[in-house]
mmCIF file of the C-alpha atoms, coordinates in Angstrom:
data_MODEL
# 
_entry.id   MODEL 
# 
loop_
_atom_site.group_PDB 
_atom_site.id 
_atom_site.type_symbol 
_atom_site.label_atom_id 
_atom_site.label_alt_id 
_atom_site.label_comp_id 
_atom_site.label_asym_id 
_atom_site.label_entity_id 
_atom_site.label_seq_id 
_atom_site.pdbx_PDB_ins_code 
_atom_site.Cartn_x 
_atom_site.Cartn_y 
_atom_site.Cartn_z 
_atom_site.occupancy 
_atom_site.B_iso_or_equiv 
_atom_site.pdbx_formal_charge 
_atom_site.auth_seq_id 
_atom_site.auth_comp_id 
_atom_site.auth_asym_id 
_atom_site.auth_atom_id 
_atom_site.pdbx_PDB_model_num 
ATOM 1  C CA . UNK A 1 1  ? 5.691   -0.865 27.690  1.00 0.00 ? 1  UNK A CA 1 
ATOM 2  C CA . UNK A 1 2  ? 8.456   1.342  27.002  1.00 0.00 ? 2  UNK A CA 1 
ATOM 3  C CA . UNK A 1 3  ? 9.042   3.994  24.788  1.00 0.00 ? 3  UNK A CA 1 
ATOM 4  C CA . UNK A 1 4  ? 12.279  1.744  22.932  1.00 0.00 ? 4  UNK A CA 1 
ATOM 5  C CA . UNK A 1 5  ? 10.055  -1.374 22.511  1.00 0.00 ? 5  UNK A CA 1 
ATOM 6  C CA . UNK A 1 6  ? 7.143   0.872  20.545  1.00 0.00 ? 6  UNK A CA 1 
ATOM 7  C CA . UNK A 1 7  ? 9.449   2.369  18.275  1.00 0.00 ? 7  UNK A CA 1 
ATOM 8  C CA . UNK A 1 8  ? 11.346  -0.798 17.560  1.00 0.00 ? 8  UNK A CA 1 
ATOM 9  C CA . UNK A 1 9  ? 8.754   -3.630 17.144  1.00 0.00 ? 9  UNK A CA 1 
ATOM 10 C CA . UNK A 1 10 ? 8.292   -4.961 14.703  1.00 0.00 ? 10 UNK A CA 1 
ATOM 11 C CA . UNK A 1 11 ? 4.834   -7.683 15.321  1.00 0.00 ? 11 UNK A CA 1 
ATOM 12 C CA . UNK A 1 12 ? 2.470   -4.997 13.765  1.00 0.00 ? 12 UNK A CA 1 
ATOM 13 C CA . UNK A 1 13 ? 4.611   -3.284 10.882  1.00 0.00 ? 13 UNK A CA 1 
ATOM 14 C CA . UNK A 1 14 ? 2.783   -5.027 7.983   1.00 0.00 ? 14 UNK A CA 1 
ATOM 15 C CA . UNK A 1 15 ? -0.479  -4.456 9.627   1.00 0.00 ? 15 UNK A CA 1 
ATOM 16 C CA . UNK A 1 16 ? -0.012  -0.803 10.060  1.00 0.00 ? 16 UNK A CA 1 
ATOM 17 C CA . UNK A 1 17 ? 1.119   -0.394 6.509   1.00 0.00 ? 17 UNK A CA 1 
ATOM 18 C CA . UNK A 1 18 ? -1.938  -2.348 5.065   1.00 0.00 ? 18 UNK A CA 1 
ATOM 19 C CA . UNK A 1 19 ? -4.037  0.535  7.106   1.00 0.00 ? 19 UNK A CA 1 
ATOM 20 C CA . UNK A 1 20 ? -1.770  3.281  5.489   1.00 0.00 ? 20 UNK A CA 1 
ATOM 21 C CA . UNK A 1 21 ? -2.395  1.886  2.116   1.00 0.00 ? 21 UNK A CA 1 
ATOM 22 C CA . UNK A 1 22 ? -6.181  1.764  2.587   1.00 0.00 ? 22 UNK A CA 1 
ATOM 23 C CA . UNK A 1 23 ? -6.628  5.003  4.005   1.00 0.00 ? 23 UNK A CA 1 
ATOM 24 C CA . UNK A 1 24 ? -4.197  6.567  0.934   1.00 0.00 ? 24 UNK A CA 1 
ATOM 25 C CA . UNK A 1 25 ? -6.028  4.602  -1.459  1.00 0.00 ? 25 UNK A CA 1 
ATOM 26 C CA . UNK A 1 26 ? -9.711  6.400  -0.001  1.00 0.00 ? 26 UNK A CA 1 
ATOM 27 C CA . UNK A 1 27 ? -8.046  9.609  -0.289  1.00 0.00 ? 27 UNK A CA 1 
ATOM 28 C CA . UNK A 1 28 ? -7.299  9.537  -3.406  1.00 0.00 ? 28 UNK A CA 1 
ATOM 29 C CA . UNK A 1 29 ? -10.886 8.235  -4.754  1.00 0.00 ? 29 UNK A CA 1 
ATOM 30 C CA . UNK A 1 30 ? -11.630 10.995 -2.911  1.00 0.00 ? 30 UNK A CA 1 
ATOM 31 C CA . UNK A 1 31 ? -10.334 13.154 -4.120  1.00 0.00 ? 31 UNK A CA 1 
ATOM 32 C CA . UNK A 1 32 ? -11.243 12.040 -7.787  1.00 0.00 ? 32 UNK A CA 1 
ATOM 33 C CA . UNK A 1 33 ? -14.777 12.219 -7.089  1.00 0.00 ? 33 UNK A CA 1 
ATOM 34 C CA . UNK A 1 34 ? -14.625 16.078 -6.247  1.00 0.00 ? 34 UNK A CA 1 
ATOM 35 C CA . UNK A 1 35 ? -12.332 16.318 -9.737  1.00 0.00 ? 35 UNK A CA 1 
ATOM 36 C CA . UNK A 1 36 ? -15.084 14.978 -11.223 1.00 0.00 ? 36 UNK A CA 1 
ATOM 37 C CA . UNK A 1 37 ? -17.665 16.967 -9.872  1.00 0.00 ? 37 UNK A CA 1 
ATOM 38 C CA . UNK A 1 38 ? -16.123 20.545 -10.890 1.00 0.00 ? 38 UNK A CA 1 
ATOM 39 C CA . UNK A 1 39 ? -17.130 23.720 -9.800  1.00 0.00 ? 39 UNK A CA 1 
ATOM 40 C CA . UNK A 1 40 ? -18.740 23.431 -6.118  1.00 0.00 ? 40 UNK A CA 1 
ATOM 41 C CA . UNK A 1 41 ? -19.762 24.886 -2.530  1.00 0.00 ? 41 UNK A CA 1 
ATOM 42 C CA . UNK A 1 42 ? -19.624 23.328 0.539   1.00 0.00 ? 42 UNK A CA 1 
ATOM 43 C CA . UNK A 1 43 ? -21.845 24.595 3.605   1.00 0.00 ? 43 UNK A CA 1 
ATOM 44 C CA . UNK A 1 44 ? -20.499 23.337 6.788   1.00 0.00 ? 44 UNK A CA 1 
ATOM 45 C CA . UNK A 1 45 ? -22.156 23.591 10.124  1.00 0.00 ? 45 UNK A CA 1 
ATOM 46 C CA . UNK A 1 46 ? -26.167 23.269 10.169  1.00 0.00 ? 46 UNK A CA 1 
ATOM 47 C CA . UNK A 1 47 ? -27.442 25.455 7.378   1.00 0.00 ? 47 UNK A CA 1 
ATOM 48 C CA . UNK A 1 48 ? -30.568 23.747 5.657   1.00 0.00 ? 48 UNK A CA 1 
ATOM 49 C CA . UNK A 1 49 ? -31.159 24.459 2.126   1.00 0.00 ? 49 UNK A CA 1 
ATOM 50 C CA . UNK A 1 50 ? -33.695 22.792 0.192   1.00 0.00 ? 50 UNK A CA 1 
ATOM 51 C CA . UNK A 1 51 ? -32.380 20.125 -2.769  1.00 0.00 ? 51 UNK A CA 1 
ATOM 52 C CA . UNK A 1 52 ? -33.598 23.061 -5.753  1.00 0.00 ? 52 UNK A CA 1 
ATOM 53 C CA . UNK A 1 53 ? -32.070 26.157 -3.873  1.00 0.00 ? 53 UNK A CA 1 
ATOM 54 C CA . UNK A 1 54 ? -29.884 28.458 -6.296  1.00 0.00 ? 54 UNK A CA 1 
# 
């Protein structure tokens, strides 16, 4: 397949958008749910802490 007929179809347009819409629509509850959760740290990588570590 060409590069011209990727850019201009047109078959899968509605589908793509549907996955746009559902992936904007995670990250925004997403992002809501760390709103709501306030003041936080996050510990990447594979540091263990137990559940009541201050």
């Amino acid at each position: 397949m060409k590069e011209r007929d990727l850019l201009c179809r047109t078959d899968d347009l509605l589908i793509d958008f549907d996955r746009a819409v559902h992936m904007f629509n995670e990250f925004v509850t997403g992002c809501r749910a760390l709103f709501d959760l306030g003041p936080s740290v996050t510990v990447f990588g594979s540091a263990r802490f137990d559940e009541d570590h201050r």
